[in-house]
KEZA-305469 format. One line per field, with one value per residue: residue number from 1; residue in one letter; x, y, z of N, C-alpha, C in turn. Coordinates in pm, 1 decimal. Layout:
N
num [NUM	...]
residuo [A	...]
nx [X	...]
ny [Y	...]
nz [Z	...]
cax [X	...]
cay [Y	...]
caz [Z	...]
cx [X	...]
cy [Y	...]
cz [Z	...]
END
This chain:
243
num [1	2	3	4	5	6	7	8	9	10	11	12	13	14	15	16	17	18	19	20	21	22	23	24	25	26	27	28	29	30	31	32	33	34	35	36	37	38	39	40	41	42	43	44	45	46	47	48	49	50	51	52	53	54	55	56	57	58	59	60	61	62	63	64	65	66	67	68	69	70	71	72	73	74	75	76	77	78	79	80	81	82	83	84	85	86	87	88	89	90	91	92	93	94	95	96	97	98	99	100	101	102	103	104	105	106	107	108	109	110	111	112	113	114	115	116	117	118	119	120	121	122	123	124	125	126	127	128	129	130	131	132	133	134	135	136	137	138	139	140	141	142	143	144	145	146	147	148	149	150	151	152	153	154	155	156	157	158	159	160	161	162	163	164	165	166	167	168	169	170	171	172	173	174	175	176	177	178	179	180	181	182	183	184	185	186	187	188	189	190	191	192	193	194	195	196	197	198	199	200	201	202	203	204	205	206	207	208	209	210	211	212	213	214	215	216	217	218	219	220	221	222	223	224	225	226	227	228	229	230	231	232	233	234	235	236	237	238	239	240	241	242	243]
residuo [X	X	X	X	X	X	X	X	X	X	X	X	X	X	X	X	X	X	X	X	X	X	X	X	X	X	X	X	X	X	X	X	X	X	X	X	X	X	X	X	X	X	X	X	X	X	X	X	X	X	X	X	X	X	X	X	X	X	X	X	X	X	X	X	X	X	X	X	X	X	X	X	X	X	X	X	X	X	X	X	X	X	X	X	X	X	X	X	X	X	X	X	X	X	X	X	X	X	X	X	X	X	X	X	X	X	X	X	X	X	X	X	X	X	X	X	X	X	X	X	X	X	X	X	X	X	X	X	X	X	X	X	X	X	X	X	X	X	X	X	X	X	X	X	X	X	X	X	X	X	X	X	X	X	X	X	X	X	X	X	X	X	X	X	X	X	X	X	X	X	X	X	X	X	X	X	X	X	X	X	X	X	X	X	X	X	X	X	X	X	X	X	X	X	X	X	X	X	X	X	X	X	X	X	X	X	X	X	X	X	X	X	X	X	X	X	X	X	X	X	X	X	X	X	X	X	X	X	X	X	X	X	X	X	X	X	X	X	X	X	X	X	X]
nx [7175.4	7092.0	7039.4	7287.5	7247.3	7403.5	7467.2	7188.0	7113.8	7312.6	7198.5	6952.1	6993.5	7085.8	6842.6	6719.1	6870.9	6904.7	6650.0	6643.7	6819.1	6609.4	6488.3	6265.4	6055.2	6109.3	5878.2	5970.9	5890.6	5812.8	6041.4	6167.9	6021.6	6112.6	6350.7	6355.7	6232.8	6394.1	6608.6	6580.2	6776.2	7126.9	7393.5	7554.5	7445.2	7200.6	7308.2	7400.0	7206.3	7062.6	7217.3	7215.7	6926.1	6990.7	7107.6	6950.1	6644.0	6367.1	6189.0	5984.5	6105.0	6104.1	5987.0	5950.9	6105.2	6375.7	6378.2	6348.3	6616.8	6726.2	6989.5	6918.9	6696.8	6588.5	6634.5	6510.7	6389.6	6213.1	5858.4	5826.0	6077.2	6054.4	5860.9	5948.8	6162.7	5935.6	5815.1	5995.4	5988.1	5843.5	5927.8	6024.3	6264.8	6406.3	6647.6	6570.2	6623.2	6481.0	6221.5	6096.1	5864.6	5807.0	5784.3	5504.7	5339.6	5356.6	5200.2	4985.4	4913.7	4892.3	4662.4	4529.3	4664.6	4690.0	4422.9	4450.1	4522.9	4762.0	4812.8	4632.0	4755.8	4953.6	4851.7	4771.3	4977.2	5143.1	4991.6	4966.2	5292.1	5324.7	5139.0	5319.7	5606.9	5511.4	5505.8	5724.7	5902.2	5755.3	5785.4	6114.5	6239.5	6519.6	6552.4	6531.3	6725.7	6591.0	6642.7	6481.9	6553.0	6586.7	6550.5	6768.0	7091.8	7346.0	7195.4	7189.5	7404.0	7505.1	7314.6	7313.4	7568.4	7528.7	7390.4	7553.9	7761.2	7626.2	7592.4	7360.6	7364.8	7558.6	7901.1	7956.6	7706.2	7534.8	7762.9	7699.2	7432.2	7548.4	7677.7	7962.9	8282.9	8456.0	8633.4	9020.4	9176.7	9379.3	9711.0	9714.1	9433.0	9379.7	9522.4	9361.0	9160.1	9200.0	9304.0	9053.4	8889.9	9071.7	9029.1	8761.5	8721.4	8854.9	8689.6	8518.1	8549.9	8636.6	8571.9	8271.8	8290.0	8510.1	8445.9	8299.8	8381.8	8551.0	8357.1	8314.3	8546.3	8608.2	8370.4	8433.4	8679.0	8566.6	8409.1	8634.0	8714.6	8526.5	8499.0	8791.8	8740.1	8492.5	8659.8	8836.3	8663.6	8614.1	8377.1	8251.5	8261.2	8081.9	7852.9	7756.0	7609.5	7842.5	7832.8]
ny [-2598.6	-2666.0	-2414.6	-2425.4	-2548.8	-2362.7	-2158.8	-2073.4	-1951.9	-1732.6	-1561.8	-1511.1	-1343.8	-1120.2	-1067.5	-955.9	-694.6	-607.3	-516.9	-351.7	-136.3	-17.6	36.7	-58.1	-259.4	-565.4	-874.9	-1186.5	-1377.5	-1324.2	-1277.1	-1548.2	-1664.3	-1540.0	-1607.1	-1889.0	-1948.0	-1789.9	-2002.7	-2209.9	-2088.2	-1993.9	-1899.1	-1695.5	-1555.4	-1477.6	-1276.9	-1066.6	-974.2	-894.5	-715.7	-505.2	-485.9	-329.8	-109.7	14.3	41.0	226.7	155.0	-96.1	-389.4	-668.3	-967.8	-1059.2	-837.4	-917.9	-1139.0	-1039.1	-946.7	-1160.6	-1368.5	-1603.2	-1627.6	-1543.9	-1681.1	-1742.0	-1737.6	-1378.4	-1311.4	-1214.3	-1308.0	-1562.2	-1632.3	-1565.8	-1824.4	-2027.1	-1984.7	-2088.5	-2349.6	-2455.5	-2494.0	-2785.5	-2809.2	-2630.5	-2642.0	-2653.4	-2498.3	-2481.9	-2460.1	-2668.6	-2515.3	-2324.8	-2523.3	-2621.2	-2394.3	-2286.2	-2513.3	-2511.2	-2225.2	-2361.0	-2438.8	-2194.9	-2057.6	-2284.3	-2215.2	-1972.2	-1734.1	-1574.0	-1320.5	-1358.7	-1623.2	-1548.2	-1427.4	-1606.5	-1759.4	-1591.3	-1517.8	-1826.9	-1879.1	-1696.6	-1775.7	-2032.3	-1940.1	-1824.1	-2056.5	-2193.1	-2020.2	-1985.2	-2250.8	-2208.2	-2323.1	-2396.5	-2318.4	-2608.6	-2658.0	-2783.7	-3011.6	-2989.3	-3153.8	-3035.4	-3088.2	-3005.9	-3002.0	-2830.2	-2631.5	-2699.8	-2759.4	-2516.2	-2401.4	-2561.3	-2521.7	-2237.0	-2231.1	-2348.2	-2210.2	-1978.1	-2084.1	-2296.9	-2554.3	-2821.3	-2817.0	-3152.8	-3251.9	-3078.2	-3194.0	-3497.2	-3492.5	-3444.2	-3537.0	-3783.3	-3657.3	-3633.0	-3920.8	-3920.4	-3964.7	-4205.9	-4275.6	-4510.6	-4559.8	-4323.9	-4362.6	-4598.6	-4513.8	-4302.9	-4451.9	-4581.4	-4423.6	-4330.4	-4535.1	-4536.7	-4317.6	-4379.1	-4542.7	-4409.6	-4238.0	-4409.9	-4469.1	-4541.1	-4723.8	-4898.2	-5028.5	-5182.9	-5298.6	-5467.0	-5599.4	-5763.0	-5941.4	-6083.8	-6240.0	-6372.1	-6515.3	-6689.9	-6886.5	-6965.4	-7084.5	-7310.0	-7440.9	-7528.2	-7700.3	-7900.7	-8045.2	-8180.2	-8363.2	-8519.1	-8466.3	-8443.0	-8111.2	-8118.6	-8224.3	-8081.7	-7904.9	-7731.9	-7551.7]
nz [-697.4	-381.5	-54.7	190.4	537.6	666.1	505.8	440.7	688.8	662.0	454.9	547.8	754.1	573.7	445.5	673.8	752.3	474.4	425.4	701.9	649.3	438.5	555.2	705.8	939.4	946.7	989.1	1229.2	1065.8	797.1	679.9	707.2	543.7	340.9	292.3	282.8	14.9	-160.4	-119.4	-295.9	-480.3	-669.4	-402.7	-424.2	-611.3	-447.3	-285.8	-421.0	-571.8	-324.0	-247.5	-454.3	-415.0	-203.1	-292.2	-468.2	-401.1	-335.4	-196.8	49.1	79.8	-100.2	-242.0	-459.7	-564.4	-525.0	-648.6	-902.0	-951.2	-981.2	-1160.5	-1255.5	-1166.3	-1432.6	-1666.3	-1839.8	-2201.1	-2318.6	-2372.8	-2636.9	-2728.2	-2702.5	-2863.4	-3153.5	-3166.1	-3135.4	-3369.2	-3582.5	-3552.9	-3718.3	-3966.0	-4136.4	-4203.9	-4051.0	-3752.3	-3373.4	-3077.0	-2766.5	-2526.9	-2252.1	-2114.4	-2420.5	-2609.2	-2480.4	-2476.6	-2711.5	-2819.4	-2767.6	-2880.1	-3161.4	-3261.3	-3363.0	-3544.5	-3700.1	-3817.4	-3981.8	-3860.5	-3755.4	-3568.9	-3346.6	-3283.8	-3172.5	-2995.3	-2819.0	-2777.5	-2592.0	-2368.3	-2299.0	-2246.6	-2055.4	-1838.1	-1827.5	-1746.0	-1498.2	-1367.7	-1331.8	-1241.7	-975.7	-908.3	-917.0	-1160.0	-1392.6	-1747.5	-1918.3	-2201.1	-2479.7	-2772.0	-3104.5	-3413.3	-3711.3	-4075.1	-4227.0	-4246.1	-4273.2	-4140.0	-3897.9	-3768.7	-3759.8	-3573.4	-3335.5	-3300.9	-3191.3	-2984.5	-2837.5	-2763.3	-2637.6	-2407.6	-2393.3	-2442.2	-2429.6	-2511.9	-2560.6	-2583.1	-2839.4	-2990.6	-3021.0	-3170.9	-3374.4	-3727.0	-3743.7	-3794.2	-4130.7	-4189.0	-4221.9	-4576.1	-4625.6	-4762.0	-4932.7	-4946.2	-5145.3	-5369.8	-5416.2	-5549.6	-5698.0	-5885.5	-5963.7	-6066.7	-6324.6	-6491.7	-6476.9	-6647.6	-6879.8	-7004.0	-7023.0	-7176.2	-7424.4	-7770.0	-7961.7	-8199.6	-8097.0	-7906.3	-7979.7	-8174.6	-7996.7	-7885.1	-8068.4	-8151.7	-7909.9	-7929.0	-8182.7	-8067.8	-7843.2	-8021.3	-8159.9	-7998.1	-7868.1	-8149.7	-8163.9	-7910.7	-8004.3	-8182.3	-8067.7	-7923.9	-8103.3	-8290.8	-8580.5	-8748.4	-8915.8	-8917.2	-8754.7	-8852.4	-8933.0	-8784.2]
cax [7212.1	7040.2	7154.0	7318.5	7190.1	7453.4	7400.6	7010.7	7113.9	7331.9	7062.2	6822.8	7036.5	7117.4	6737.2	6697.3	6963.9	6862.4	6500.1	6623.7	6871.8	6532.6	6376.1	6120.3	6072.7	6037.5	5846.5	6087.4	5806.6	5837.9	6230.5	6186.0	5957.8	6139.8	6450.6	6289.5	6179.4	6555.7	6715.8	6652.6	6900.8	7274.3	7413.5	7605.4	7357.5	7151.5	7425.3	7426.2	7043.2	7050.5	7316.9	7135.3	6800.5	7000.7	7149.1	6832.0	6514.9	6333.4	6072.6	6001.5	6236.1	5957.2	6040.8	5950.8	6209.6	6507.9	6363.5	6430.9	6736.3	6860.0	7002.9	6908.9	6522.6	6535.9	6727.9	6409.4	6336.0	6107.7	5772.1	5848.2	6173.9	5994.9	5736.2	6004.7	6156.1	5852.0	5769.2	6077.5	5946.8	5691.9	5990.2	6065.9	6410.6	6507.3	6647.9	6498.4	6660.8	6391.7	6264.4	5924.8	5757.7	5802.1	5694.1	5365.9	5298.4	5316.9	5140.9	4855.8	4866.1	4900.9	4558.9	4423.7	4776.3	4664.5	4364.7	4542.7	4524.5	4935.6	4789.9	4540.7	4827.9	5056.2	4804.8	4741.4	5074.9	5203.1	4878.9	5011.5	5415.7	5357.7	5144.3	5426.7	5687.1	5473.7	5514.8	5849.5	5953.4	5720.0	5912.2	6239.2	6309.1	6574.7	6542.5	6562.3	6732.8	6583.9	6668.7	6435.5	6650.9	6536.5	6652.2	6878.4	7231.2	7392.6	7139.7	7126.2	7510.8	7473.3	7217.3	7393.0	7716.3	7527.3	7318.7	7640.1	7772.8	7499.2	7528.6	7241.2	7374.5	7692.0	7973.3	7961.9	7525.6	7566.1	7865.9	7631.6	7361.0	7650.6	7730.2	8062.7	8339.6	8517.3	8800.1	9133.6	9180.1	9508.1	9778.2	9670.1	9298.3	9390.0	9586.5	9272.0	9055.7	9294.2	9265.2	8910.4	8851.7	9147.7	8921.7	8584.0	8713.6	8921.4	8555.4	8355.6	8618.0	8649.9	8493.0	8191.7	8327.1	8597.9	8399.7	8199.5	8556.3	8597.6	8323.8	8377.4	8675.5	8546.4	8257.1	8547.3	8722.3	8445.7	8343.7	8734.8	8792.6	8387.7	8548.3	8879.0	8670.7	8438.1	8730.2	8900.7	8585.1	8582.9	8278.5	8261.5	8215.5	8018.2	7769.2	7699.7	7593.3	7936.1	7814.6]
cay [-2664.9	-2584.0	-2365.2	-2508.9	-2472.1	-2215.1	-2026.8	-2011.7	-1823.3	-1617.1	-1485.1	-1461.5	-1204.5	-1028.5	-1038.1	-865.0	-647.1	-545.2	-420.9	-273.8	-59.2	54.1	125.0	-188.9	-358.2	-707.1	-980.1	-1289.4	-1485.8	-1274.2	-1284.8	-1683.2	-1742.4	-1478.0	-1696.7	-2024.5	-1917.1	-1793.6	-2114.8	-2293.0	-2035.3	-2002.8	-1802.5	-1597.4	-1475.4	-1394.3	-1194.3	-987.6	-952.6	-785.2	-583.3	-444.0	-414.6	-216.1	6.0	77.0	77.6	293.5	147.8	-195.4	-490.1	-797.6	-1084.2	-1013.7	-727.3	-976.8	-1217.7	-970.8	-931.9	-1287.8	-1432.3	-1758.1	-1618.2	-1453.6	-1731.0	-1795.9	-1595.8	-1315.5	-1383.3	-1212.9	-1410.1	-1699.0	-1659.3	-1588.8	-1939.8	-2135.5	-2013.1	-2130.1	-2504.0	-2483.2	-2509.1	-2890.1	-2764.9	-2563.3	-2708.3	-2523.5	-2513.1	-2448.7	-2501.5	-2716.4	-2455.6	-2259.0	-2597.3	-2625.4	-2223.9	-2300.8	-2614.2	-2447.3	-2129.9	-2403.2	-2439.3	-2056.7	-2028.3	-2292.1	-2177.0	-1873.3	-1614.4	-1570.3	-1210.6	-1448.8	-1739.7	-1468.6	-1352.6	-1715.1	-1783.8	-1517.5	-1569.5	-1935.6	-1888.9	-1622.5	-1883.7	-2123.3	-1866.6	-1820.4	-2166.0	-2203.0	-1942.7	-1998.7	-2359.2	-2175.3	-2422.7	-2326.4	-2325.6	-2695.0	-2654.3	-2914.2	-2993.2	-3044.0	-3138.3	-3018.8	-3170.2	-2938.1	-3062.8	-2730.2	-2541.9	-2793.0	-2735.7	-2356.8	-2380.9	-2633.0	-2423.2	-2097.5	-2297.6	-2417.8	-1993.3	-1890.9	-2143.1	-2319.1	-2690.6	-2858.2	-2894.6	-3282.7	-3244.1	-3066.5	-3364.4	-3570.3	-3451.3	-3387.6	-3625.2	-3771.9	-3580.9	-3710.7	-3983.8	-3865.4	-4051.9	-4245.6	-4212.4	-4594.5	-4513.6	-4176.8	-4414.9	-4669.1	-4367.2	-4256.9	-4563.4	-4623.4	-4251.5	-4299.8	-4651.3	-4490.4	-4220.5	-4432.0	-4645.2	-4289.1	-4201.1	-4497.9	-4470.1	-4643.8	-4855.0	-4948.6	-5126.4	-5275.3	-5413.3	-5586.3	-5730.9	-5911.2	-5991.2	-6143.7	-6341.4	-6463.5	-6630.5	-6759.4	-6974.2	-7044.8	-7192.3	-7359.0	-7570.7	-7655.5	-7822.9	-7986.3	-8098.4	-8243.0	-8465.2	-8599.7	-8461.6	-8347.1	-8014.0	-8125.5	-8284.0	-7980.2	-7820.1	-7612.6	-7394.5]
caz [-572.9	-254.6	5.0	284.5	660.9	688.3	390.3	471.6	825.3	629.9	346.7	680.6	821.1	494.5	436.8	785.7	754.8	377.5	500.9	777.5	543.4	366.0	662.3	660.0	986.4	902.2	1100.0	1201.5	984.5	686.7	668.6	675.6	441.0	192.9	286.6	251.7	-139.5	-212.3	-90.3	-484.7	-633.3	-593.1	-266.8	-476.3	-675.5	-360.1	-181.6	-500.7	-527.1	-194.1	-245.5	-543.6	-351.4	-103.9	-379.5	-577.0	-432.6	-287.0	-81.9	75.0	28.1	-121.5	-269.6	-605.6	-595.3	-497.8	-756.0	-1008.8	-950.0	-939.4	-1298.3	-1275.0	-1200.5	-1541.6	-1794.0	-1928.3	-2312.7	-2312.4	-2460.0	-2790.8	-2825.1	-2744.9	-3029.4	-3252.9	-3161.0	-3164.4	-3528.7	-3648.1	-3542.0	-3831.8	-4080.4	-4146.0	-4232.9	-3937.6	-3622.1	-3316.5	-2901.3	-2703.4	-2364.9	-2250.8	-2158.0	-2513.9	-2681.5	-2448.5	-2518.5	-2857.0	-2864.4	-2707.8	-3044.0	-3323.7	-3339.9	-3379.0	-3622.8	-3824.9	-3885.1	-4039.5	-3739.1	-3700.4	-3467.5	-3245.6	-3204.8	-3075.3	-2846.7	-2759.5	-2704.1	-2496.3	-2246.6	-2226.1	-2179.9	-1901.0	-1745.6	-1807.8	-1643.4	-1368.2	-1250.5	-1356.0	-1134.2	-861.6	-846.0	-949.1	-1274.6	-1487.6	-1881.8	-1960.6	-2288.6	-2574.4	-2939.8	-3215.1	-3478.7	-3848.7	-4229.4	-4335.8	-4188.3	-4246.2	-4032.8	-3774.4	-3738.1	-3695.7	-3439.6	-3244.3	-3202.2	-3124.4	-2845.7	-2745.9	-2743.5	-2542.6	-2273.0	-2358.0	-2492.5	-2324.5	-2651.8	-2590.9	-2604.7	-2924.2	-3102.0	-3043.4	-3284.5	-3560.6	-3784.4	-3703.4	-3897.1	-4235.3	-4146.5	-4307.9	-4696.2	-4621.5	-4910.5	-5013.7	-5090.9	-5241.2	-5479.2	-5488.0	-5583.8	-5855.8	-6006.5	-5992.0	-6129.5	-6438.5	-6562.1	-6499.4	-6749.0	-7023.7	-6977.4	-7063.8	-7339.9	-7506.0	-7864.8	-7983.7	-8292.6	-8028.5	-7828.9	-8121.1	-8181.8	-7900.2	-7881.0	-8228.8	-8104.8	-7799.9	-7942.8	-8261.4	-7942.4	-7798.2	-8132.0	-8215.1	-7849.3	-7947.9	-8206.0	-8087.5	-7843.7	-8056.3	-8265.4	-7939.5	-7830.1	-8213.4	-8300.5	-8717.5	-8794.5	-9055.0	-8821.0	-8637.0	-8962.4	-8971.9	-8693.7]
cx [7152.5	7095.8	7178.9	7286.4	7259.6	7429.9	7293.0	7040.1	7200.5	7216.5	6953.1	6900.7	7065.5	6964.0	6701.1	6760.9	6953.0	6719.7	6536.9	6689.6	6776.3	6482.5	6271.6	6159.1	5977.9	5980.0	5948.8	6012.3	5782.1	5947.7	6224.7	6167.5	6027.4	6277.3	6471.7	6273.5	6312.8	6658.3	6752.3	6776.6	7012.0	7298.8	7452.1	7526.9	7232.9	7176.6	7361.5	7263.4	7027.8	7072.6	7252.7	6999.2	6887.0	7029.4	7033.5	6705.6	6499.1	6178.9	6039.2	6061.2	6076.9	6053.8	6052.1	6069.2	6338.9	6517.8	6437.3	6556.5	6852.1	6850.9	6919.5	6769.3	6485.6	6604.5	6642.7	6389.5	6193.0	5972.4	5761.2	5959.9	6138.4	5899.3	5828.5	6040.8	6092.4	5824.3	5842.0	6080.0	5855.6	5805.2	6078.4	6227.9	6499.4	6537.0	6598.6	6524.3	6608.8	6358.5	6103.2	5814.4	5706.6	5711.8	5531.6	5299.0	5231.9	5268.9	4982.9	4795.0	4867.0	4769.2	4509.3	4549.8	4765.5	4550.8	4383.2	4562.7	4621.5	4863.5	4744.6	4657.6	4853.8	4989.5	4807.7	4861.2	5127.9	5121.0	4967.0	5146.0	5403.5	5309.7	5255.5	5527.1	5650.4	5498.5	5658.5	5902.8	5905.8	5811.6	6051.8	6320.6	6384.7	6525.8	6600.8	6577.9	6713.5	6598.1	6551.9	6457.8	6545.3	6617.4	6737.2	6982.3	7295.0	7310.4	7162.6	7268.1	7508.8	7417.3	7256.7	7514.3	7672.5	7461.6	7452.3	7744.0	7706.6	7497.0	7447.0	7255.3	7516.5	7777.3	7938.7	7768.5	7543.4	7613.7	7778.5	7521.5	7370.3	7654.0	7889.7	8161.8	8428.6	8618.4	8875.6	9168.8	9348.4	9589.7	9726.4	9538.0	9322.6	9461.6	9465.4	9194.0	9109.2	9259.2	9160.3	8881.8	8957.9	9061.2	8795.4	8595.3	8790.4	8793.2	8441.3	8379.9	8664.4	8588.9	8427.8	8225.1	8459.5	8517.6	8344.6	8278.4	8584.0	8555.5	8288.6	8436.6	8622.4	8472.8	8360.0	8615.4	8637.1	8415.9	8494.6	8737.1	8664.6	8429.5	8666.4	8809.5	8586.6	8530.5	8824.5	8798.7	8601.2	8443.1	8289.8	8255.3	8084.5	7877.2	7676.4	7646.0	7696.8	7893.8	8013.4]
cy [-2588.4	-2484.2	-2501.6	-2474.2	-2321.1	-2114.4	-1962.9	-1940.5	-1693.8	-1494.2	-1500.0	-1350.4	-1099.9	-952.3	-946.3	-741.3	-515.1	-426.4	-334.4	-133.3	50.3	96.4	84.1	-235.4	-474.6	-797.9	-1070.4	-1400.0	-1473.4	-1349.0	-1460.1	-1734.1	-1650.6	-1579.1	-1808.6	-2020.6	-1880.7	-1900.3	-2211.0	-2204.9	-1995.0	-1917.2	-1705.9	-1523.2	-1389.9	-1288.5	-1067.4	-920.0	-869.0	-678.2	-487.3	-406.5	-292.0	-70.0	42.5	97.6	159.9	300.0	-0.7	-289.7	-654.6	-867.8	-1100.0	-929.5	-816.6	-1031.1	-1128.6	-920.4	-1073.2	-1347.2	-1556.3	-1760.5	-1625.2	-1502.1	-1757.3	-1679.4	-1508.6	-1401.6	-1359.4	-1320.2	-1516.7	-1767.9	-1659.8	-1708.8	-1998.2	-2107.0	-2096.4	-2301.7	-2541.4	-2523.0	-2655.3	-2905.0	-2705.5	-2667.6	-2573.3	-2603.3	-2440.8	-2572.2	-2583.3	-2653.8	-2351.5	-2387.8	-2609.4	-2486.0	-2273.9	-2410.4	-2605.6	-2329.7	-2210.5	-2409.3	-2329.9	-2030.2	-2139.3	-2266.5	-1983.2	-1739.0	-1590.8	-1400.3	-1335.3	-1547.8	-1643.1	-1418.2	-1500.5	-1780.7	-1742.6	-1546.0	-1682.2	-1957.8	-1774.3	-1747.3	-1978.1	-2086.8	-1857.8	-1960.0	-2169.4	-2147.4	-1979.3	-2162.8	-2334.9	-2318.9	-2345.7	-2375.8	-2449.1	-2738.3	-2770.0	-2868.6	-3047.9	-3013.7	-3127.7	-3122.1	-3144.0	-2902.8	-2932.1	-2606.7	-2602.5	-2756.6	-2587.4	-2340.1	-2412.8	-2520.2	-2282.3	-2139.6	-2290.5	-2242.7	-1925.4	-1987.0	-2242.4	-2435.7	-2711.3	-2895.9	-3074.0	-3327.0	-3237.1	-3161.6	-3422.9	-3588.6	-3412.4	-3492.9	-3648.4	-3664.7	-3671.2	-3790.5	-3945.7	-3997.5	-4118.8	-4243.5	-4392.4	-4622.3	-4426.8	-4266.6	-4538.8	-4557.1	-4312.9	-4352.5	-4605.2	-4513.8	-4285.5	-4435.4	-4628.0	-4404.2	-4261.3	-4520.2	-4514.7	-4258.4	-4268.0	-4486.8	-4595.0	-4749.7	-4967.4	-5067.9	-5218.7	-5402.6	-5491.1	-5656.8	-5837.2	-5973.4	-6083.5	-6310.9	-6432.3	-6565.7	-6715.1	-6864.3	-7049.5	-7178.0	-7298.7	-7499.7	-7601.2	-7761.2	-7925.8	-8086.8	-8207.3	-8349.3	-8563.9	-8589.3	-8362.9	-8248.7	-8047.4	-8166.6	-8183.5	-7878.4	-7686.5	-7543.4	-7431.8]
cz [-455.4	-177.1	102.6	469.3	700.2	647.3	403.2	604.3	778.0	546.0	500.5	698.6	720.1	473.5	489.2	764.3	595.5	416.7	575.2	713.6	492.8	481.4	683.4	829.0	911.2	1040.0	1100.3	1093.4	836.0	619.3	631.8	557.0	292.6	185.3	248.2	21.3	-232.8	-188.3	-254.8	-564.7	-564.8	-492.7	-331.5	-528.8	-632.8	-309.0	-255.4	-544.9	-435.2	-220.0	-331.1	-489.8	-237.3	-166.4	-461.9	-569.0	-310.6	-158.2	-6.1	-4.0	-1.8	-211.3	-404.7	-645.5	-582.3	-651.6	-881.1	-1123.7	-973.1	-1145.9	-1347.4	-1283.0	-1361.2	-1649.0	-1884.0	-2067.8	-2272.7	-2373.9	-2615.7	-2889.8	-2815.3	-2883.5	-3146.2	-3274.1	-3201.2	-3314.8	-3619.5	-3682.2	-3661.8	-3948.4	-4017.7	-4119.3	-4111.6	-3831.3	-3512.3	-3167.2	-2846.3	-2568.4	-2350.5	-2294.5	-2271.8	-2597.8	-2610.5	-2484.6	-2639.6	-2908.0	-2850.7	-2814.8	-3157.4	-3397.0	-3436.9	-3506.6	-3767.8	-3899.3	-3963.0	-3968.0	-3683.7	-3590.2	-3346.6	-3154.1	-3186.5	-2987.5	-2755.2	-2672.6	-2579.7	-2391.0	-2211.8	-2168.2	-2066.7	-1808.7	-1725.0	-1743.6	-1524.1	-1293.3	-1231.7	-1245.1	-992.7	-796.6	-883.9	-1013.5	-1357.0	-1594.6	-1903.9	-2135.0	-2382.9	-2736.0	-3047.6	-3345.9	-3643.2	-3964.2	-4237.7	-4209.8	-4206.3	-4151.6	-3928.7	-3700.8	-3640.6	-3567.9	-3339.5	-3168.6	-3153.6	-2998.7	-2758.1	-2694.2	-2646.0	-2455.7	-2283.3	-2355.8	-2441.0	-2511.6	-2663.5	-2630.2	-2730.9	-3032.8	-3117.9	-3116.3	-3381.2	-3572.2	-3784.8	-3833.8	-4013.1	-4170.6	-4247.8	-4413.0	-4656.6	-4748.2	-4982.2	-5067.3	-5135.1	-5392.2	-5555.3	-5567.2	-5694.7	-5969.0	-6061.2	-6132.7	-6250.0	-6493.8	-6584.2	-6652.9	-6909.7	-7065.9	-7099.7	-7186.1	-7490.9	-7653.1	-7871.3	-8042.5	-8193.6	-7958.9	-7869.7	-8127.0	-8103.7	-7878.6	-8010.3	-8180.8	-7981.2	-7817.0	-8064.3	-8183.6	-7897.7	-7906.8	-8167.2	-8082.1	-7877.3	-8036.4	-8239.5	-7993.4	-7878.2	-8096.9	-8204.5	-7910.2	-7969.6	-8281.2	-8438.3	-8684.4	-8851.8	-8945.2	-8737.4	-8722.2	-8986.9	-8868.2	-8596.6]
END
């Protein structure tokens, strides 16, 4: 959230006020434009920025040095933990929460990585996510956390809730890329389910000649009921050659 006209005259005067601390005069054209460049990130986190340039350095107050200091500059992963990340995208299986500019980094090493140079991509990479930090920062973007969801449903879980641990995924973001959860068996399917399951298994246990049996038995009906009915229309036996 921006600052607010007020806020930006306060961080002016802290600005001023910081320098002068070190022992910097500032121009009034300086002070603006360092003010102007701290207005994308929260007030609070400016205040505290200062305060910390006033407590720790030792020689001019620059803009870079505030930056430093501010959280929100620095949510972005290093470039090692970024490479670790992006490798993890190569496995079908994994899920992997990462940020644009880690996928453009690493869309930029897949080539030199697949041709089997895992040293080269990592040089390739890192070159391209600093560039990608550098803008980032220079337009003070935070880490636009994205999901690319893998196969394997028990990783995907994991990943989700540590994203969601670290800040990075909102719980209701997250749900939404789980599979809903089991509905509770009510006590009248637990009783269909019994039943199914005690027939499947008098079905499995049944003996062979048993079944043989039945169906004799079966097909004997079938031929008696056969010719009662013949015997009902008036139609011999004898006629039908006894069948």
């Amino acid at each position: 959230m921006p600052l607010t006209s007020e806020q930006h005259e306060q961080v002016l005067e802290l600005v001023y006020a910081t320098a002068e601390v070190l022992g910097q005069e500032m121009r009034p054209s300086a002070g603006m434009l360092i003010a102007d460049d701290l207005s994308a990130y929260p007030f609070a986190e400016i205040t505290r920025a200062l305060a910390r340039c006033r407590a720790e350095l030792h020689g001019k107050l620059t803009l870079a040095a505030i930056i430093e200091r501010l959280p929100s500059a620095n949510a972005h992963l290093s470039g090692n933990e970024a490479w670790a990340l992006a490798l993890k995208s190569t496995d079908e299986q994994e899920t992997v929460v990462w940020t644009p500019e880690i996928a453009r980094a690493f869309a930029a090493a897949q080539p030199v990585l697949a041709g089997g140079d895992k040293v080269g991509a990592r040089m390739s990479f890192l070159a391209a996510y600093e560039r990608e930090l550098s803008a980032a920062k220079a337009e003070a973007r935070q880490p636009e956390w994205q999901v690319s969801l893998g196969h394997d449903p028990q990783r995907r879980e994991i990943v989700l809730n540590d994203a969601v641990t670290e800040g990075r995924l909102s719980p209701n973001t997250a749900r939404q890329m789980l599979p809903p959860p089991d509905k509770p068996v009510t006590p009248e399917g637990k009783r269909q389910r019994k039943q199914v399951v005690s027939k499947l298994r008098e079905i499995i246990n049944q003996p062979g000649d048993q079944k043989a049996q039945e169906r004799r038995e079966a097909r004997e009906r079938e031929e008696a009921r056969r010719r009662e009915l013949l015997e009902q229309a008036g139609v011999p036996l004898a006629a039908m050659g006894g069948r």
